[in-house]
KEKE-3310 file (N, C-alpha, C; in steps of 0.2 Angstrom, whole numbers, plus 5000, padded with zeros to 4 digits):
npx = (5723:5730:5729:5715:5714:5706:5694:5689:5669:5656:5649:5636:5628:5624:5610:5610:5623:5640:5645:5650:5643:5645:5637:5629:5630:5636:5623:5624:5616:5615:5627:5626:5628:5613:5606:5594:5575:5563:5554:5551:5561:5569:5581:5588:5597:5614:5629:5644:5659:5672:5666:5658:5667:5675:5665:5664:5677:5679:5669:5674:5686:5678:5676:5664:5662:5653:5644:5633:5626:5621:5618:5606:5610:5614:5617:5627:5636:5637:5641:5654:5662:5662:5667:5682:5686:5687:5693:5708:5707:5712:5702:5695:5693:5680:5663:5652:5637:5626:5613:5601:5590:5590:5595:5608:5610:5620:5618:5611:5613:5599:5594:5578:5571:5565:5550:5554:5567:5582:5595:5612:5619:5629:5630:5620:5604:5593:5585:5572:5574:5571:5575:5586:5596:5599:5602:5612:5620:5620:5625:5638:5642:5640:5652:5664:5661:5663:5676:5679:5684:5675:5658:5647:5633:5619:5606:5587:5581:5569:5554:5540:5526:5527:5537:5533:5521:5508:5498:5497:5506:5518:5516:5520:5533:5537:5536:5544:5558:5558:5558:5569:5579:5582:5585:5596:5603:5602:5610:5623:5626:5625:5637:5646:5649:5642:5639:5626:5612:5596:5582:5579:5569:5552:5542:5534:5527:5530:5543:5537:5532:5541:5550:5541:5542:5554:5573:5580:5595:5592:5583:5582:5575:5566:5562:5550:5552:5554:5554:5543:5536:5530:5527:5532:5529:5522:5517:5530:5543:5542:5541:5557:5563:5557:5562:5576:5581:5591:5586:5590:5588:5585:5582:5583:5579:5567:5566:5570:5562:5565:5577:5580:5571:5551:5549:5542:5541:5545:5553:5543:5547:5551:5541:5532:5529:5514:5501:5498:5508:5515:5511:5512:5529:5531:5526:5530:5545:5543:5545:5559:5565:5564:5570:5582:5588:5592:5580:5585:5595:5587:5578:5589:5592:5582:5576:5585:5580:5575:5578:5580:5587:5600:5611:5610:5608:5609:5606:5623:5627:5640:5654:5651:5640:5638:5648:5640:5629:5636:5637:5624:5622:5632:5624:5618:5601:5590:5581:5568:5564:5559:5548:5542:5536:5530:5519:5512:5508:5515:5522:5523:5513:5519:5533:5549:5561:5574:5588:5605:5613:5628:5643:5654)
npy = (5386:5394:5391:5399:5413:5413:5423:5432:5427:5429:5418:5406:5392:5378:5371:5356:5352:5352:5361:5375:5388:5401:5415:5418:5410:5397:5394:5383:5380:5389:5384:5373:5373:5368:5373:5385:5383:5388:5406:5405:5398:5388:5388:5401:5408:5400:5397:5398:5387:5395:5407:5399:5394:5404:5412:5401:5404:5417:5419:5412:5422:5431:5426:5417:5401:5391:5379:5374:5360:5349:5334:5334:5347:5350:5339:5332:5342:5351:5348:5344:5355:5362:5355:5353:5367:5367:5355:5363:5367:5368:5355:5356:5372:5372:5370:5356:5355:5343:5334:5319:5310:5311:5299:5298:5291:5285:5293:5286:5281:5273:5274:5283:5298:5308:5318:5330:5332:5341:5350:5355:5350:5337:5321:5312:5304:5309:5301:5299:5291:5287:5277:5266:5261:5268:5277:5278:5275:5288:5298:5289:5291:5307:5310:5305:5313:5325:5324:5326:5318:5317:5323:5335:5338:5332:5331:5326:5329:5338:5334:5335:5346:5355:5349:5336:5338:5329:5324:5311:5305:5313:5307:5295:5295:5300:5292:5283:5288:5290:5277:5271:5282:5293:5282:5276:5290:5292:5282:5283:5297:5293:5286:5296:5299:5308:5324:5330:5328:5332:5342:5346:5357:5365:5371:5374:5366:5352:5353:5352:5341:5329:5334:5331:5315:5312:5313:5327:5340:5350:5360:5364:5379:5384:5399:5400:5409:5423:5439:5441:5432:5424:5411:5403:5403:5401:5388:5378:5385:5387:5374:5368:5377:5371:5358:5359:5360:5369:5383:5385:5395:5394:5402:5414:5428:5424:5418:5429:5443:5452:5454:5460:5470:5476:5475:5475:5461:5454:5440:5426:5414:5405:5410:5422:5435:5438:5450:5453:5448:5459:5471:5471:5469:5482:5490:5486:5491:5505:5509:5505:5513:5527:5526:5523:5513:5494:5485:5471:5471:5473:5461:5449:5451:5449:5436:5432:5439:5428:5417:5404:5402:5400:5401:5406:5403:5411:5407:5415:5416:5425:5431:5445:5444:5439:5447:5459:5454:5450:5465:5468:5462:5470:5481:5494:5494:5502:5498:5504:5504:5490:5490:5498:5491:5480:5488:5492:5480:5472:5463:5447:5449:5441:5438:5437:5454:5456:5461:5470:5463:5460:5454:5452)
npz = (5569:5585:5600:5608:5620:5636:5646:5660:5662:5672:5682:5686:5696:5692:5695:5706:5706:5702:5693:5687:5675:5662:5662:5649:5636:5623:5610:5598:5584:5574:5569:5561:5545:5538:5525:5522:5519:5517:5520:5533:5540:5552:5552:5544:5540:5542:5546:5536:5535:5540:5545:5555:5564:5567:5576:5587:5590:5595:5605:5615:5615:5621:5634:5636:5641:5640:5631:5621:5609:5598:5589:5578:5572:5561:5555:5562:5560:5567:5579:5572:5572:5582:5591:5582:5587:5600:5604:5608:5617:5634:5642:5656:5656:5652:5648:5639:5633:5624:5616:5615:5606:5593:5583:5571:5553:5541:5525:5510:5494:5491:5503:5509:5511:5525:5527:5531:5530:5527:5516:5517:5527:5534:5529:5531:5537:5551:5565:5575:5591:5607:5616:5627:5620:5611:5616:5623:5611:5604:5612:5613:5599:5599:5606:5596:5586:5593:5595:5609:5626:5634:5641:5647:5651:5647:5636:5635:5620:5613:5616:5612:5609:5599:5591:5589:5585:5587:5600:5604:5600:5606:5617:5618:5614:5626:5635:5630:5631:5647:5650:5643:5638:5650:5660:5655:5654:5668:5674:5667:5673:5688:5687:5685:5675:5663:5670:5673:5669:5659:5649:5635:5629:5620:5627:5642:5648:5644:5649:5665:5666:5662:5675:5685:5683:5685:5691:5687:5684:5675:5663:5649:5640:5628:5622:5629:5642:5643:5637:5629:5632:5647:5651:5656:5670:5679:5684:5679:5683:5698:5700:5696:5705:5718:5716:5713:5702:5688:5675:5658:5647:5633:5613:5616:5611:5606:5592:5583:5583:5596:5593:5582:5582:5582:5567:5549:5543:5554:5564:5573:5585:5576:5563:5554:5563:5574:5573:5585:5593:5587:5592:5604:5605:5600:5610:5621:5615:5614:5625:5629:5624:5626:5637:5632:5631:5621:5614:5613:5623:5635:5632:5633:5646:5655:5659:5668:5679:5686:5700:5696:5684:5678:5665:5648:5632:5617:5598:5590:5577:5572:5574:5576:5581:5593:5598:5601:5610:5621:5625:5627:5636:5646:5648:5657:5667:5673:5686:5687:5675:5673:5682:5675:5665:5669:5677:5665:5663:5653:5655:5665:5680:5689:5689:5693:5696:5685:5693:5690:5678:5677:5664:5668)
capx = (5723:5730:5725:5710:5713:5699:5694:5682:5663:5653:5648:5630:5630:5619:5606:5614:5629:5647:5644:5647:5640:5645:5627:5631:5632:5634:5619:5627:5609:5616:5632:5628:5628:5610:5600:5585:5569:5559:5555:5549:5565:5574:5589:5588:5605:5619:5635:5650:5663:5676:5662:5657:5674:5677:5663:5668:5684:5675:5665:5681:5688:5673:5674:5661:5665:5646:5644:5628:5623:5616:5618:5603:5611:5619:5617:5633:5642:5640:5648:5661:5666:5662:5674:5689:5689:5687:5701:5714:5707:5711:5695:5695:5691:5674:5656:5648:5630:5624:5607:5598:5584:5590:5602:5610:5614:5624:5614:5614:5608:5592:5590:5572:5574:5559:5549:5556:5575:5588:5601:5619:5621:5633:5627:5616:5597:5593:5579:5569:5577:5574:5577:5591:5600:5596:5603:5620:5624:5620:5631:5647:5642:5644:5660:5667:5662:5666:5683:5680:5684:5668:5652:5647:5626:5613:5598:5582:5578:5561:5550:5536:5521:5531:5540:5528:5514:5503:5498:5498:5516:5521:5516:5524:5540:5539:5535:5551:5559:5557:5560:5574:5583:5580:5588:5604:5606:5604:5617:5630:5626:5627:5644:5651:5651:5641:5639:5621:5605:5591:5579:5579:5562:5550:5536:5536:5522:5534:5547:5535:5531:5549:5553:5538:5544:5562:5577:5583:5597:5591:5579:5585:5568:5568:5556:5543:5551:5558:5551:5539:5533:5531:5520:5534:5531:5515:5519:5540:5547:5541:5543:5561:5563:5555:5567:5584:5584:5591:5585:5594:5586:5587:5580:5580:5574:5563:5571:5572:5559:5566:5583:5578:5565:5545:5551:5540:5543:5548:5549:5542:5547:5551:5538:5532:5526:5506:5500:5495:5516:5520:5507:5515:5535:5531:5523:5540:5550:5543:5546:5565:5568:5563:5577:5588:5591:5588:5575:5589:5599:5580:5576:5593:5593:5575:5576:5590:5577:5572:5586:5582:5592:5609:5615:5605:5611:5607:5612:5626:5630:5644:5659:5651:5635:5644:5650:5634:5626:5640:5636:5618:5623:5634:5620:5614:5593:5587:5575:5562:5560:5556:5545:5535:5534:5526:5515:5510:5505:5517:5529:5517:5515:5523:5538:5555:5562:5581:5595:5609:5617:5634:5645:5660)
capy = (5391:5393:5391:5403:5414:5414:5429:5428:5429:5429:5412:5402:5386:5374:5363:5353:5348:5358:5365:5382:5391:5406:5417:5417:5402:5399:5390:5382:5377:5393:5381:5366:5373:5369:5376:5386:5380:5395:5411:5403:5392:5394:5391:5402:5410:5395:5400:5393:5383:5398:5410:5397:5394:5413:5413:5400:5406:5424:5418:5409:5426:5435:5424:5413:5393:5385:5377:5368:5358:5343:5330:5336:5351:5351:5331:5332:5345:5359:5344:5341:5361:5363:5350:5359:5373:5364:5352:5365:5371:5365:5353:5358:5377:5374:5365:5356:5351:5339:5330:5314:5310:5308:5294:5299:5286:5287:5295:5281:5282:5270:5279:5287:5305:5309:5324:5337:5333:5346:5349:5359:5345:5331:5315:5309:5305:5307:5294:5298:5287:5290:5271:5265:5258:5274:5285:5276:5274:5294:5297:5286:5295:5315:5310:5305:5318:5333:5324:5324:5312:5318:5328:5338:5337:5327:5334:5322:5332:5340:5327:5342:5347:5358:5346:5331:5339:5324:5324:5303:5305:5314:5304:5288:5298:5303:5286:5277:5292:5290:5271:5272:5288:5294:5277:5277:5295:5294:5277:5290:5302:5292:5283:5299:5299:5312:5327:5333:5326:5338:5340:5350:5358:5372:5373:5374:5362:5346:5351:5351:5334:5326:5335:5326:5310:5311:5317:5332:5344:5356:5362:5370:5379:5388:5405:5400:5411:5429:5446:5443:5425:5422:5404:5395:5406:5396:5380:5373:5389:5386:5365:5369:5381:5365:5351:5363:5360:5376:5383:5388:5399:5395:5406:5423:5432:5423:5417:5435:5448:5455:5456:5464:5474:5475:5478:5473:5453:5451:5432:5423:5407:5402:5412:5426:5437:5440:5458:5454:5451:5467:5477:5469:5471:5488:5495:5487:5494:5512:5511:5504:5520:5532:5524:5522:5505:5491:5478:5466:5471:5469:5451:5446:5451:5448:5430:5432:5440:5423:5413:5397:5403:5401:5404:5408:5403:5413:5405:5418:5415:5429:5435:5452:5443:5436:5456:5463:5449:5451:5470:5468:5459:5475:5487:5493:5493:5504:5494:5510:5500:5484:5494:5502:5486:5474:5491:5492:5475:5470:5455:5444:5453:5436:5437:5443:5458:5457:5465:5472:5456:5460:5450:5449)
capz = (5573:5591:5605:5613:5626:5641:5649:5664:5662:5679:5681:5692:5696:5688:5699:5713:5702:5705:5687:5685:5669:5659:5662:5642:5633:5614:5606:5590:5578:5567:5566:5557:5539:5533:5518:5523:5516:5515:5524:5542:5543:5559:5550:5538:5540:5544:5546:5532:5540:5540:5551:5561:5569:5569:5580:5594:5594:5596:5609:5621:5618:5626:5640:5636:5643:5639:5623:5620:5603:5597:5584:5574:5572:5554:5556:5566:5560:5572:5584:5572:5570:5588:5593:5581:5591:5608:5606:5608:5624:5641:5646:5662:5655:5647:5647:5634:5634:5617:5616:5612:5603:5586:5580:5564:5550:5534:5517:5505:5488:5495:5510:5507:5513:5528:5522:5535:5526:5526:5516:5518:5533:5533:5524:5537:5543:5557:5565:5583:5597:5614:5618:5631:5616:5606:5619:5621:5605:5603:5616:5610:5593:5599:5607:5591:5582:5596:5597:5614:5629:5640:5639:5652:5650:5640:5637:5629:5613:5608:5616:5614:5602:5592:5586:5586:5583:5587:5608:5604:5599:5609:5626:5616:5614:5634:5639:5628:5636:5653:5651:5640:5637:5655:5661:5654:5658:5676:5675:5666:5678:5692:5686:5685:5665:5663:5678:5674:5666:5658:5646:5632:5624:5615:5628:5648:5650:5643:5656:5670:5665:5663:5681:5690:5682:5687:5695:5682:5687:5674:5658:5644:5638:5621:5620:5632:5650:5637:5637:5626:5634:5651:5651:5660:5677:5682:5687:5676:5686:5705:5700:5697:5712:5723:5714:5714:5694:5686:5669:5655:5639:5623:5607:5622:5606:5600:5585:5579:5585:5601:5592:5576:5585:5581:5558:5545:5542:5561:5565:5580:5585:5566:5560:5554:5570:5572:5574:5593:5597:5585:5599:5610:5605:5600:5616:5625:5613:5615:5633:5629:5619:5633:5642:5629:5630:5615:5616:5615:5630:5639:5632:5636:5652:5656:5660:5675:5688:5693:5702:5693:5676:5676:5660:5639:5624:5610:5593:5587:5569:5568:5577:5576:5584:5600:5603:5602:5615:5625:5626:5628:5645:5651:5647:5664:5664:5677:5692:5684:5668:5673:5685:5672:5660:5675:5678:5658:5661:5647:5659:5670:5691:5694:5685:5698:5690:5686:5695:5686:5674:5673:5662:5673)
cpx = (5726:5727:5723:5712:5708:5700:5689:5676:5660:5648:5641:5631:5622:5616:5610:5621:5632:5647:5643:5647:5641:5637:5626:5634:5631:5629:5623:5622:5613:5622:5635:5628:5622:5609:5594:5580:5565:5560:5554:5557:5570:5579:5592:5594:5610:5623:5641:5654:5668:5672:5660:5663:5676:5671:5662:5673:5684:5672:5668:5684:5684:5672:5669:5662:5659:5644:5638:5627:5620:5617:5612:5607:5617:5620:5623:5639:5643:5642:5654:5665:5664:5668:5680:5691:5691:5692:5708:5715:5708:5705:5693:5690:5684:5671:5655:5642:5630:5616:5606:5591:5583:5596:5600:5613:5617:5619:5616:5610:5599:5591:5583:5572:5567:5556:5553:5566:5578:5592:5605:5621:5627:5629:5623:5609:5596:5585:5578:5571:5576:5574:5584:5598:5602:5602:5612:5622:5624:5627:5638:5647:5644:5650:5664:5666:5663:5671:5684:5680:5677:5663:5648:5639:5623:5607:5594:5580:5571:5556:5542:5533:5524:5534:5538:5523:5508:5504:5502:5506:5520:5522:5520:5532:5542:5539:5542:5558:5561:5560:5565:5578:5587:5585:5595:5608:5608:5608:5622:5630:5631:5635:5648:5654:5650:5639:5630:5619:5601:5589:5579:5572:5557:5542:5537:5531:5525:5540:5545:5533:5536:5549:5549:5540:5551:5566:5582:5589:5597:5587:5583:5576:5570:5560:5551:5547:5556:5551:5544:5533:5534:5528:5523:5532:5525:5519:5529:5543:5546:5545:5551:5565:5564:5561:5573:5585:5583:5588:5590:5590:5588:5581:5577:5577:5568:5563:5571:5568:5564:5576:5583:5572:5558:5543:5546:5544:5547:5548:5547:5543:5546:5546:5536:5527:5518:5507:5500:5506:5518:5520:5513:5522:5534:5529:5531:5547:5551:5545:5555:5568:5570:5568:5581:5589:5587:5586:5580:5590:5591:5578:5582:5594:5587:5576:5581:5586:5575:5577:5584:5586:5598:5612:5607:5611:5609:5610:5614:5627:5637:5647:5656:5642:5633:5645:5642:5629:5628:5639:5631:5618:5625:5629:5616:5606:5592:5581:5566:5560:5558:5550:5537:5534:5527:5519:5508:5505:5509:5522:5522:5520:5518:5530:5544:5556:5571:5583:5600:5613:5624:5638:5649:5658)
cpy = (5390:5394:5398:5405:5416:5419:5426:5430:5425:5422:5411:5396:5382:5367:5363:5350:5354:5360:5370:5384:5399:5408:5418:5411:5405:5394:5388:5377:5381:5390:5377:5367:5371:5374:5379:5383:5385:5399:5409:5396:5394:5395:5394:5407:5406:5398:5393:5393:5389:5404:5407:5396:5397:5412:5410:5404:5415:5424:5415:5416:5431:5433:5419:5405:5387:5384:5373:5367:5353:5340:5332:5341:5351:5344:5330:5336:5351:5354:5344:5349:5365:5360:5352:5362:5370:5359:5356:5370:5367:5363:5354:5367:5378:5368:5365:5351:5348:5339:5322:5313:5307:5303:5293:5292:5288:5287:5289:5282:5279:5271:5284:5293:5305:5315:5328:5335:5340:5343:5353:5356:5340:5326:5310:5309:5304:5302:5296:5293:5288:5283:5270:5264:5265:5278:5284:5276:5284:5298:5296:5291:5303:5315:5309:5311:5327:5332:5326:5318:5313:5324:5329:5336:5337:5328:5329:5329:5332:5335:5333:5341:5350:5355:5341:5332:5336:5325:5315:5303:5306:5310:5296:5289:5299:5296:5282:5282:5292:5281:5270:5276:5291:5288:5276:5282:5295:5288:5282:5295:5300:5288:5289:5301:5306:5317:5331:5332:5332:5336:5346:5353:5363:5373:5369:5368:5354:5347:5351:5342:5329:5329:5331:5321:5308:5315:5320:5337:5350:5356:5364:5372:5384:5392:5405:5404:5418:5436:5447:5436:5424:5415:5399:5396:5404:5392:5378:5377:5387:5377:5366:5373:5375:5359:5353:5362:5369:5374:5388:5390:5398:5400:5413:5428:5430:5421:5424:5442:5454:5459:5462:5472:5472:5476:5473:5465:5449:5444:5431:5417:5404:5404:5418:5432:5440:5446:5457:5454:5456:5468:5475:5470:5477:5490:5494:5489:5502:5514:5512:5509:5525:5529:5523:5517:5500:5487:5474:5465:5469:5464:5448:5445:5449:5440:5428:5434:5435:5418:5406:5397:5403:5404:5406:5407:5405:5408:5412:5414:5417:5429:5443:5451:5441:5444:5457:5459:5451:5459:5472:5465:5464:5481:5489:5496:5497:5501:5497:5505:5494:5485:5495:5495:5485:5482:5492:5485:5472:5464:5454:5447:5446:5434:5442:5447:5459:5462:5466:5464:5458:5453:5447:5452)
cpz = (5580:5595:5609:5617:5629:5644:5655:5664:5671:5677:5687:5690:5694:5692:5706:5710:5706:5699:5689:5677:5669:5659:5655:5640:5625:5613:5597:5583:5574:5565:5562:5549:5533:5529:5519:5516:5515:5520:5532:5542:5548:5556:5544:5534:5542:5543:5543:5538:5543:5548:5557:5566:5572:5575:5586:5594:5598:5604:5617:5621:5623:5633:5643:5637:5642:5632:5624:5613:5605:5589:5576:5572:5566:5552:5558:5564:5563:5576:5582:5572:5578:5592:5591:5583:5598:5609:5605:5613:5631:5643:5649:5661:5652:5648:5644:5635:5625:5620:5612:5611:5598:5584:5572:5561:5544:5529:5514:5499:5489:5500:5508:5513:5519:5525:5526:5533:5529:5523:5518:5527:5530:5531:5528:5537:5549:5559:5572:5587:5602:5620:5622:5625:5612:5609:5618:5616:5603:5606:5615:5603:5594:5602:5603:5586:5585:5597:5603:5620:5635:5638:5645:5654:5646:5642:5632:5627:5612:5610:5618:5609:5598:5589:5581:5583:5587:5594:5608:5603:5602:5615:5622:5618:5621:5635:5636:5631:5640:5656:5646:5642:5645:5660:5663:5655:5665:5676:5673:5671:5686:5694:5686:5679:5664:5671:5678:5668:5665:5653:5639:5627:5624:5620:5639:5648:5648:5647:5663:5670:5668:5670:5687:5691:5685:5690:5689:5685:5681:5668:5654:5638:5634:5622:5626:5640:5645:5639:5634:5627:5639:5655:5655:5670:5680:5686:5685:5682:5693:5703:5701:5704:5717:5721:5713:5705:5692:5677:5664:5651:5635:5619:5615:5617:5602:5594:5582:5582:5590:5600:5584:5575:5579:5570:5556:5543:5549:5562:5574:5581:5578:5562:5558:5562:5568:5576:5583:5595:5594:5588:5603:5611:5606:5604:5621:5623:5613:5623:5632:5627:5624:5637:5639:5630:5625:5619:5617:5622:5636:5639:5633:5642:5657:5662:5669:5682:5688:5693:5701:5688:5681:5670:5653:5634:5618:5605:5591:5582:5567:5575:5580:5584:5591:5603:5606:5609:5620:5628:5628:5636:5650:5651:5655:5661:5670:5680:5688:5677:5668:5676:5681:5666:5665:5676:5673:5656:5654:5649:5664:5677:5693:5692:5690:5693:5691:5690:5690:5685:5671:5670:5666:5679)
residu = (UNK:UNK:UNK:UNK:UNK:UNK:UNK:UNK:UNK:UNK:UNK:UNK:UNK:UNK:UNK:UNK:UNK:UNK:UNK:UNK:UNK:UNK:UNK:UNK:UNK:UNK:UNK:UNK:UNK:UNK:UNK:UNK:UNK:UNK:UNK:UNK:UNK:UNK:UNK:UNK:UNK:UNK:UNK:UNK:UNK:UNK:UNK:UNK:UNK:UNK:UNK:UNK:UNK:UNK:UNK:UNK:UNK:UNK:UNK:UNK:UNK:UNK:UNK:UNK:UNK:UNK:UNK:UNK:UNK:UNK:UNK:UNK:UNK:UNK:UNK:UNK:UNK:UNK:UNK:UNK:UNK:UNK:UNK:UNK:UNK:UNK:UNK:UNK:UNK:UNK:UNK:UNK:UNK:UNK:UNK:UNK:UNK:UNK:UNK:UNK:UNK:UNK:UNK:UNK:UNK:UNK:UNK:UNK:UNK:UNK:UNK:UNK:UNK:UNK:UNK:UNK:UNK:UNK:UNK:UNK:UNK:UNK:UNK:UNK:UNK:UNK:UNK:UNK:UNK:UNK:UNK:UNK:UNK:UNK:UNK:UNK:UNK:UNK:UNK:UNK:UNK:UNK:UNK:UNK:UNK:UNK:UNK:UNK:UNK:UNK:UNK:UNK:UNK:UNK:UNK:UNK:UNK:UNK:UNK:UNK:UNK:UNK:UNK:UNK:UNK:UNK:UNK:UNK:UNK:UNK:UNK:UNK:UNK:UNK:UNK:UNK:UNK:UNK:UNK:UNK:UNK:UNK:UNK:UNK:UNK:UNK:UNK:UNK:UNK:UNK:UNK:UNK:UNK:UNK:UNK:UNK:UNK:UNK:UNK:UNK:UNK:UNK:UNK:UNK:UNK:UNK:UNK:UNK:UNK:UNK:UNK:UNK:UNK:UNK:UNK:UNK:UNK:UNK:UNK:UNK:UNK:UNK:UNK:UNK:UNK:UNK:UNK:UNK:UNK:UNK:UNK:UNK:UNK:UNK:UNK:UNK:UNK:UNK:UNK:UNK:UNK:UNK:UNK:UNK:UNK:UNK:UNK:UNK:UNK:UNK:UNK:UNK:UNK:UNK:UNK:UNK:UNK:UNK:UNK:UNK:UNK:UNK:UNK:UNK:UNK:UNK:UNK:UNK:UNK:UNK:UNK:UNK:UNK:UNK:UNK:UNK:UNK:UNK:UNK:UNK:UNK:UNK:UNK:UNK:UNK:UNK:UNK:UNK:UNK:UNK:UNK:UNK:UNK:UNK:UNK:UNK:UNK:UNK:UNK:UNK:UNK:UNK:UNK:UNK:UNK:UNK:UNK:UNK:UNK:UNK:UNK:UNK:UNK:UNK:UNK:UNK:UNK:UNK:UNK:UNK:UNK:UNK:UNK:UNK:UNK:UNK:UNK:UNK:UNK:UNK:UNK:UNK:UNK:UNK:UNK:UNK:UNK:UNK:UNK:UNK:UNK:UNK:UNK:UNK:UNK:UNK:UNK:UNK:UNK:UNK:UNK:UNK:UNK:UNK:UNK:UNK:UNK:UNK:UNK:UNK)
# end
């Protein structure tokens, strides 16, 4: 393919870095090519090698310049088909965030599979690392597999309940973390390698943590500060305010609810939604109606009344999926209907209420 033309998307600047950020980023989890597992798997829709492509190159053409992945993510293949697109763009023109956490090894026939496996990934296991050694080696690893010579921002991976599970775990995880992981990032940082540190993870109370502990230039929180979740507005959201760390959004719909609206087999955060968030989508969705506007364009935009967000990366899947985002952004929302939510009692009274989130 040729080379991508950029259009301009209306950009914030991220933390106390000189990073600016498209207020639309692509999330690339739907790009690695797993295999769902059943009906609660987040990845239960991946995009073949041909659509995902279509869909960065879809997403440069919308203006979009923020790419965030991660090594888990297809066990390295939504870096390496991230990276095909992004080498034939001027460096200069675009930001790419990764993660560490996990350090991927080669599938061998005696390799023993852990249970939580996937397939339709590259030939890899991945293994939890948030060790000094760990982090670097991850590091020099998504450079070779994004076919890039630099990486913008490295976020520590899932050091949360959701993913551990176990609290015991998870505080092992924080602590080799904060003394590893944590370490070698603020050296790349302050060398100049990389331009911004952060954390990446499924619950505001592990990025309030990590920000006490150290000096972060931003969050990336998945579901927990959305329409239909506001748990980060306590305490993560003032802490960041206080520390100049911005936040980014990840899953702004909730893995599917808020985009599929309040339908029979709606999911929520990878699962099937409980009657208490239907009440709850569907009361925000009859309001959304009376104004004509979709739930979408309201959970996308949601997130912007508070001037710690910069940017949201939904995962797009599709070409088609990228438009529809993109037009959920220019959708104007009348002041009245945030208005009438926050009065409904349906967004937390402490939650700002966007202004108009133009694209451009």
């Amino acid at each position: 393919m040729g080379r991508t033309t950029i259009s301009n998307m209306k950009t914030r600047k991220l933390g106390n870095t000189d990073l600016e950020l498209t207020v639309l980023g692509l999330g690339t989890g739907q790009l690695g090519g797993f295999q769902p597992r059943g009906e609660s798997d987040p990845w239960l829709e991946s995009s073949p090698e041909d659509e995902a492509l279509a869909t960065i190159h879809a997403s440069l053409s919308s203006g979009i310049t923020y790419f965030d992945t991660a090594p888990y993510y297809g066990y390295g293949r939504a870096e390496h088909r991230l990276g095909q697109v992004m080498g034939q763009v001027d460096r200069e023109k675009f930001v790419v965030s990764t993660k560490i956490g996990r350090v991927l090894s080669p599938l061998r026939s005696e390799t023993p599979k852990p249970s939580d496996y996937r397939y339709g990934g590259l030939p890899f296991v991945p293994t939890f690392d948030y060790s000094y050694e760990g982090t670097m080696r991850s590091i020099e690893d998504s450079y070779q597999r994004l076919g890039l010579a630099s990486i913008d921002i490295a976020f520590i991976h899932d050091v949360d309940l959701f993913t551990h599970e176990e609290p015991e775990l998870v505080d092992r995880y924080f602590r080799e973390a904060m003394e590893g992981a944590y370490v070698a990032l603020d050296e790349l940082r302050s060398a100049g390698i990389i331009r911004a540190i952060g954390c990446g993870l499924n619950d505001a109370a592990s990025c309030s943590r990590f920000l006490r502990a150290g000096n972060f230039d931003c969050m990336m929180l998945a579901g927990r500060y959305t329409l239909l979740d506001q748990s980060a507005i306590d305490d993560m959201l003032p802490l960041c305010k206080t520390e100049g760390a911005s936040v980014i959004i990840a899953a702004p719909f909730n893995s599917g609810i808020s985009a599929t609206g309040p339908i029979k087999g709606a999911r929520y955060d990878y699962s099937e939604a409980s009657s208490e968030i239907l009440e709850k989508a569907r009361a925000i969705d009859s309001i959304c109606q009376r104004y004509d506007i979709s739930l979408a364009a309201a959970a996308l935009q949601f997130p912007f009344g508070h001037e710690c967000v910069t940017s949201s990366v939904p995962g797009s899947k599709t070409p088609s999926e990228v438009e529809a985002n993109f037009n959920y952004l220019l959708t104007p929302i009348p002041d009245d209907f945030w208005e009438e939510l926050k009065n409904e009692r349906l967004i937390s009274e402490l939650a700002p209420l966007p202004q108009s989130v133009q694209a451009h």
